[in-house]
C-alpha positions as CSV (number, residue, x, y, z in Angstrom):
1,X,1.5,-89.3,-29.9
2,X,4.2,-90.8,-31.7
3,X,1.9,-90.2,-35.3
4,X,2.5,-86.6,-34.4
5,X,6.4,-86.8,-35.3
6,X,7.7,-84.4,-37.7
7,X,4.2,-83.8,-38.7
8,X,3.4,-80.1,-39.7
9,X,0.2,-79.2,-37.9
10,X,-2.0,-75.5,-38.3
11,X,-3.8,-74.4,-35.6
12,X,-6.1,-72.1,-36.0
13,X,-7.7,-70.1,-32.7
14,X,-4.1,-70.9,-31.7
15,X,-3.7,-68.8,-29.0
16,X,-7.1,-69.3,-27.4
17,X,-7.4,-71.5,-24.2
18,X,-7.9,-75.4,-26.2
19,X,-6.0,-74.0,-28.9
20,X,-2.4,-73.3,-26.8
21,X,-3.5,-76.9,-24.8
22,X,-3.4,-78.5,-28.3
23,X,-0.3,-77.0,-29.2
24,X,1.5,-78.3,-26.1
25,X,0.4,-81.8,-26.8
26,X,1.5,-81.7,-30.2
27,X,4.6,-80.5,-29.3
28,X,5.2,-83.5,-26.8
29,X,4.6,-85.7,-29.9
30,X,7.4,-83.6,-32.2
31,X,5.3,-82.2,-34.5
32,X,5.8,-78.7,-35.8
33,X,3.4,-76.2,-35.2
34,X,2.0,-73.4,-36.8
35,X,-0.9,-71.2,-34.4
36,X,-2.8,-68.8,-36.4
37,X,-4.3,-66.1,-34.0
38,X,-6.1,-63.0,-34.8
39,X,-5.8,-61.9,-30.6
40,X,-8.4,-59.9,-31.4
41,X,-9.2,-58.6,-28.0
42,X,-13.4,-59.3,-28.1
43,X,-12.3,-63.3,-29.0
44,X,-10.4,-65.6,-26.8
45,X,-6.5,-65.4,-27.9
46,X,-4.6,-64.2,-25.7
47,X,-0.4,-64.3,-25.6
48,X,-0.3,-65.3,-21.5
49,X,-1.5,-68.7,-22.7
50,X,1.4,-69.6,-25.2
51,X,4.4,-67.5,-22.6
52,X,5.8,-71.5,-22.0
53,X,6.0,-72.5,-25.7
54,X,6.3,-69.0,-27.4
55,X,9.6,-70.6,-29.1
56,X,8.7,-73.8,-29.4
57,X,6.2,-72.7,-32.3
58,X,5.5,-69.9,-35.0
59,X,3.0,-67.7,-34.2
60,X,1.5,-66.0,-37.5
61,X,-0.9,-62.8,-36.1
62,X,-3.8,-63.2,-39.1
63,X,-7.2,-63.9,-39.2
64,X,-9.1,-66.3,-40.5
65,X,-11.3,-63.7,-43.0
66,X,-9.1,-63.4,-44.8
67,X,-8.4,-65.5,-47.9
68,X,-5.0,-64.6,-49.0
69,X,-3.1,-65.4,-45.3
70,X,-5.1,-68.7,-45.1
71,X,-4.4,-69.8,-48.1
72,X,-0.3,-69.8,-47.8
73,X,-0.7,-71.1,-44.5
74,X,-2.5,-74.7,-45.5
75,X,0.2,-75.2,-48.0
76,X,2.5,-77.6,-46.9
77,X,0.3,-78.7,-43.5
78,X,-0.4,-82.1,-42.8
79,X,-2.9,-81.2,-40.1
80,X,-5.4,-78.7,-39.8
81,X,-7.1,-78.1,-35.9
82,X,-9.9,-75.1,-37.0
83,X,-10.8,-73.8,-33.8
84,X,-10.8,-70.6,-34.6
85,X,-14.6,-68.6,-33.7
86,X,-16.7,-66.3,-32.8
87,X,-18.2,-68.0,-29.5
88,X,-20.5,-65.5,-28.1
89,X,-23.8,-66.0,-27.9
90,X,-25.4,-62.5,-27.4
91,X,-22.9,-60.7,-29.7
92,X,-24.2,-63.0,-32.7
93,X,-27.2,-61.7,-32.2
94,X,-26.1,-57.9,-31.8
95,X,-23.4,-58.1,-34.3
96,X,-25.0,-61.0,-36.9
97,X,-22.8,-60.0,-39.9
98,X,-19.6,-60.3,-38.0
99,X,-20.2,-63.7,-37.0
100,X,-21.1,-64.7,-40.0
101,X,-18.0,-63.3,-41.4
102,X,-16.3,-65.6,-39.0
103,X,-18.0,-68.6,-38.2
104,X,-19.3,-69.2,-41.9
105,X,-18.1,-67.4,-44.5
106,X,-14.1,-67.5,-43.6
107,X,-15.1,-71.6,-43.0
108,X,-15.8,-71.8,-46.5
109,X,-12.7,-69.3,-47.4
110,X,-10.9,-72.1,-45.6
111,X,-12.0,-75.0,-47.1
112,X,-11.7,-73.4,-50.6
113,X,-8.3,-73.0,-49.9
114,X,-7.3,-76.3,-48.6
115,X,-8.9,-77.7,-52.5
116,X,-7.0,-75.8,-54.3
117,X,-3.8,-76.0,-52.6
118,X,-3.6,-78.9,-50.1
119,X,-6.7,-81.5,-50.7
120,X,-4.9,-84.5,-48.4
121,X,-4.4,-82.6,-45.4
122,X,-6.9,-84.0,-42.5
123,X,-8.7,-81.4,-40.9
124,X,-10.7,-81.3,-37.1
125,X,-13.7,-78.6,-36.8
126,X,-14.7,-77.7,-33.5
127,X,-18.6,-77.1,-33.7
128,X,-21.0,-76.5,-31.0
129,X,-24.3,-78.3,-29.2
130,X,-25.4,-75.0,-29.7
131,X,-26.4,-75.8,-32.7
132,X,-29.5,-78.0,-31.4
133,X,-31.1,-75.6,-29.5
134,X,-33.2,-76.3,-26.9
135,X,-33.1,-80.4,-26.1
136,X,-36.1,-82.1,-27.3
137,X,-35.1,-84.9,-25.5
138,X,-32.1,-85.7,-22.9
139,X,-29.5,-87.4,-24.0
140,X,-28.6,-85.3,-27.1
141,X,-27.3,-87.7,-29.4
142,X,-26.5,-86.7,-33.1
143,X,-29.5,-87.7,-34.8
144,X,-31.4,-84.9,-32.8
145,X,-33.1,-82.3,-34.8
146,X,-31.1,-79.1,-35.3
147,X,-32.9,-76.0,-34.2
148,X,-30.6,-73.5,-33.3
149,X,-32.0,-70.7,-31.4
150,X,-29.2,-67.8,-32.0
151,X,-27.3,-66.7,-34.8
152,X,-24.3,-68.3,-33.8
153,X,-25.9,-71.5,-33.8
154,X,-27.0,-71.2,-37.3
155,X,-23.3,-70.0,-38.9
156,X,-21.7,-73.2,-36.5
157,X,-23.8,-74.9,-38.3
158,X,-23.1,-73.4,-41.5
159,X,-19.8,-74.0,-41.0
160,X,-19.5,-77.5,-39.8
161,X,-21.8,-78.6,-43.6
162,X,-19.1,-77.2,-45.5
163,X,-16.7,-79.4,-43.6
164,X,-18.7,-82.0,-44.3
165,X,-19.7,-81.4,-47.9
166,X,-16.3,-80.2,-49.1
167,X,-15.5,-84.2,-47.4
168,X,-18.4,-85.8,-49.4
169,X,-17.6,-84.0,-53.1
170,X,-14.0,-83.4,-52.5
171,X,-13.0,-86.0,-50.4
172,X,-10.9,-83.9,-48.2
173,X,-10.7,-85.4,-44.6
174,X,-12.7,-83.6,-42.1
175,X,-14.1,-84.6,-38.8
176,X,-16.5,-82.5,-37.0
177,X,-16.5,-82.5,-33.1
178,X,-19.7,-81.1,-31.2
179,X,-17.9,-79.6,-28.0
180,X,-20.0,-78.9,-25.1
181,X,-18.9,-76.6,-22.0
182,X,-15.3,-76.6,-22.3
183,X,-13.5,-74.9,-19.4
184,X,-10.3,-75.1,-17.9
185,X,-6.7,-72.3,-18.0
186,X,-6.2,-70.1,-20.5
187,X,-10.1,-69.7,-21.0
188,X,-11.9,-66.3,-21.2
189,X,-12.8,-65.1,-17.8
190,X,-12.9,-61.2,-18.4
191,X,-17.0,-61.7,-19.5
192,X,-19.1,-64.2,-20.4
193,X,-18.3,-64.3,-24.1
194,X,-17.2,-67.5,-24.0
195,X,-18.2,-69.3,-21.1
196,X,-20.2,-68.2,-18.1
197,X,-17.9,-70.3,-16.1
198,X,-15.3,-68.1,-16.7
199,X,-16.5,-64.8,-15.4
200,X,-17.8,-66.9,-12.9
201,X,-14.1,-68.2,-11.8
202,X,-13.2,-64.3,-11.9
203,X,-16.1,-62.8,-9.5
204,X,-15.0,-65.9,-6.8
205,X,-11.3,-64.6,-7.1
206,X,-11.9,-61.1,-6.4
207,X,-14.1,-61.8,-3.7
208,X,-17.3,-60.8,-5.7
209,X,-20.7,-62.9,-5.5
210,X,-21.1,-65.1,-8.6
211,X,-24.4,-64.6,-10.4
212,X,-26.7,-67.6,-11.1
213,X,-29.5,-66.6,-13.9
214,X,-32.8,-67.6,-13.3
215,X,-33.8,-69.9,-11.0
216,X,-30.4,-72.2,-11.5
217,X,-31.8,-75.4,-12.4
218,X,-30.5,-75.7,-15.4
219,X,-28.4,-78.9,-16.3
220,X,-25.3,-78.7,-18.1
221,X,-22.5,-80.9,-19.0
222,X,-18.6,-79.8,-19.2
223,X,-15.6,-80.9,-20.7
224,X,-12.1,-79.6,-18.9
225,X,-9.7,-78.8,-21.5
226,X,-7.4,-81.3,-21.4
227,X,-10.6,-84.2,-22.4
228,X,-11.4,-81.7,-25.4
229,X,-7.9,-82.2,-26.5
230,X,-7.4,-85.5,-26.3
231,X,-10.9,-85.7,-28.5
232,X,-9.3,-83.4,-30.9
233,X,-6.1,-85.7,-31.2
234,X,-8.0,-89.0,-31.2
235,X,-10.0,-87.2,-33.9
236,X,-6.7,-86.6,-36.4
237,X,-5.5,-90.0,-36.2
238,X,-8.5,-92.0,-36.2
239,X,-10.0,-93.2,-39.6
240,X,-13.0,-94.6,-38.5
241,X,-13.4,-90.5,-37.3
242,X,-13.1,-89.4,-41.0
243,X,-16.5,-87.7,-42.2
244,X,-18.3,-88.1,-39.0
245,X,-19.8,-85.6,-36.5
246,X,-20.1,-86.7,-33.3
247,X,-20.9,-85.0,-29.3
248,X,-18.1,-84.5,-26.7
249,X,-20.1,-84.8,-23.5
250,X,-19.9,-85.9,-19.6
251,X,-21.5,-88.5,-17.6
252,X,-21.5,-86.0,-14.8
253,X,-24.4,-83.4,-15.0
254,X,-25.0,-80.8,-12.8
255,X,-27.2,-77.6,-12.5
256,X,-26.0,-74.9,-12.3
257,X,-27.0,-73.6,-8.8
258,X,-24.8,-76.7,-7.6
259,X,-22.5,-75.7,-9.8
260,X,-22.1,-72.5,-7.7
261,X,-22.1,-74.3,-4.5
262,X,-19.3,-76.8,-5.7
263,X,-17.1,-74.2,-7.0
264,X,-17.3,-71.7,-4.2
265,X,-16.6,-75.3,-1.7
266,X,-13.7,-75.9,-3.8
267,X,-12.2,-72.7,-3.5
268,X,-13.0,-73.1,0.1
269,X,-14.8,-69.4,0.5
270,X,-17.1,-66.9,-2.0
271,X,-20.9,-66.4,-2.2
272,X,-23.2,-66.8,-5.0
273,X,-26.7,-65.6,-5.8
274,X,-29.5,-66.2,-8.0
275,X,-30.4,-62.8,-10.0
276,X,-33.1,-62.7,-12.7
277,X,-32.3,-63.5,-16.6
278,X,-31.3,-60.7,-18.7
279,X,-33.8,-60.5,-21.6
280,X,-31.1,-61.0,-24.1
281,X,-29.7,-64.0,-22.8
282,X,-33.2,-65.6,-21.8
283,X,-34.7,-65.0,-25.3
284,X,-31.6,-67.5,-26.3
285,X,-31.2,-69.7,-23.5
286,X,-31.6,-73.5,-24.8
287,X,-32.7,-75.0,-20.6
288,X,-31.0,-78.5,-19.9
289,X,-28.7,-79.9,-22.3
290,X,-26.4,-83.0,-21.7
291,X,-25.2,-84.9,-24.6
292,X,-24.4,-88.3,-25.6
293,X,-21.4,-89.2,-26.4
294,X,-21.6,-92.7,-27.3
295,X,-20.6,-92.3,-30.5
296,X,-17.0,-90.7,-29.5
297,X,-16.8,-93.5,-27.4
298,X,-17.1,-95.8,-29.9
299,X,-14.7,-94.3,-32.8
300,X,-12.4,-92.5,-30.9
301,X,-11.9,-94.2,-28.0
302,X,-12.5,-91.3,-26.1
303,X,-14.0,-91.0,-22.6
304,X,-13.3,-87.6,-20.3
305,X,-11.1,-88.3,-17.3
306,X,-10.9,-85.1,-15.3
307,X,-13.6,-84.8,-13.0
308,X,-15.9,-81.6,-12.6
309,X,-14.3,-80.5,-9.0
310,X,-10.7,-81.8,-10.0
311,X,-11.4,-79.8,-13.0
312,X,-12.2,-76.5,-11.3
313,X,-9.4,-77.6,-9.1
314,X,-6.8,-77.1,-11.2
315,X,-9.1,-74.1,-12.7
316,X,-9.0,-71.7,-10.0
317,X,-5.3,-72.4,-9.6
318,X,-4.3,-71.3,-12.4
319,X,-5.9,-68.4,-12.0
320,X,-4.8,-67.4,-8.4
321,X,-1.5,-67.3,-10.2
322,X,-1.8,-66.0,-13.8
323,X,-5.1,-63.9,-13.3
324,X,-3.6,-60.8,-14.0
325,X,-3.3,-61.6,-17.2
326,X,-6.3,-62.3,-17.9
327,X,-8.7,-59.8,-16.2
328,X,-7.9,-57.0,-18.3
């Protein structure tokens, strides 16, 4: 982490759950860091998950629509983490223009800016398997065919070609990084806008049954936070990473009815239940999806250490202690 030293690093999405775990990193390396947060209360930001290192970095309250705040924030950066997003699923597809606002349109706002006033600075996206769709085959590696089945899917994707292209014309260094479940503290659990995991980790807390759609087969991969952000680092200071996508992913696949079961053991009391699909969220459900990761393996280094049940460990302790902040 030494590379970070004295480096000035943007964050954007700073105040969301891998976002603030990014920031503490970098600040463990020296660097100086600037988190760009809209705290927005629909979108993940929230202030509980900076409280430790609320002086330890500037905090600029902006968003990332708009052109003219952007723009004097890349000046001068040497590192650019974009995480900032629109994540929800369902509201892409009740509220379309909005996340195409966000997810495409201020990527592009972005990238525009970082031409015109800071071309060198290397720059991490943080995309989404969502953008597949639903698995034609399992693994999902990167040459699989991209057929999103939401809205958000299609502006992710939107989003992560102009990293790309503004890479290939400009030559401006971007790396995009497919992230799969991420979970961990700090993360969304009010709703399900960003992870069902999340409202899940709520419901067991306050000693309500958590709710398993369909008939909870469904396999999924997850990354806890702390793998995402040492992909994200790995990502900045590799140069083999420079113009590539590429998958985060886990060896360890689960469905999601065990899922239930090993979260509820690890807690060590709660129920869960299998309840029936709601229609909006079945129209866009993708089925199984894993992904192969190989190719992080291979440029980055990078292999996830935290283990699903030492993952939701640490999870649900967190939150047994700082859920208040985060329920309302």
């Amino acid at each position: 982490m030494n590379e970070f030293k004295d480096a000035r690093v943007l964050i954007t999405g700073g105040c969301g759950f891998i976002g603030s775990m990014l920031a503490r990193r970098l600040l463990q390396g020296g660097a100086k860091v600037t988190l760009v947060d809209s705290l927005i209360p629909l979108y993940g930001g929230n202030l509980a998950n900076i409280a430790d290192i609320r002086d330890q970095v500037w905090l600029n309250i902006a968003d990332v629509r708009d052109p003219h705040a952007m723009a004097q924030l890349i000046r001068n950066q040497d590192y650019l983490f974009n995480l900032a997003g629109q994540t929800s699923h369902v509201d892409s597809m009740t509220d379309p223009f909005t996340d195409l606002e966000i997810n495409a349109t201020a990527q592009l706002s972005i990238l525009e800016a970082v031409r015109k006033f800071n071309p060198s600075i290397r720059i991490v996206f943080a995309s989404t398997r969502q953008l597949y769709g639903k698995p034609q085959y399992l693994p999902v590696d990167e040459k699989h065919p991209i057929v999103p089945v939401d809205i958000n899917g299609i502006h992710k994707l939107a989003g992560e070609g102009y990293h790309m292209l503004y890479h290939k014309v400009y030559g401006i260094a971007s790396t995009c990084l497919r992230l799969t479940n991420t979970y961990g503290p700090g993360m969304r659990v009010k709703d399900a806008r960003q992870t069902f995991l999340g409202i899940w980790v709520k419901l067991l807390l306050n000693g309500q049954s958590i709710q398993v759609f369909g008939d909870g087969e469904q396999l999924r991969d997850f990354n806890y936070v702390d793998d995402a952000v040492d992909a994200l680092v790995a990502a900045a200071l590799r140069k083999e990473a420079i113009g590539e996508v590429m998958n985060l992913g886990s060896s360890e696949v689960t469905g999601l009815r065990r899922l239930a079961e090993r979260l509820v053991a690890v807690h060590g009391a709660g129920t869960w239940e299998l309840v029936p699909f709601p229609a909006e969220r079945k129209a866009i459900d993708i089925g199984d999806y894993y992904g192969d990761w190989a190719k992080a393996k291979q440029l980055l280094g990078w292999a996830p250490r935290v283990g699903l049940d030492e993952g939701l460990r640490r999870t649900l302790a967190y939150y047994q202690v700082h859920g208040a902040a985060y329920w309302e």
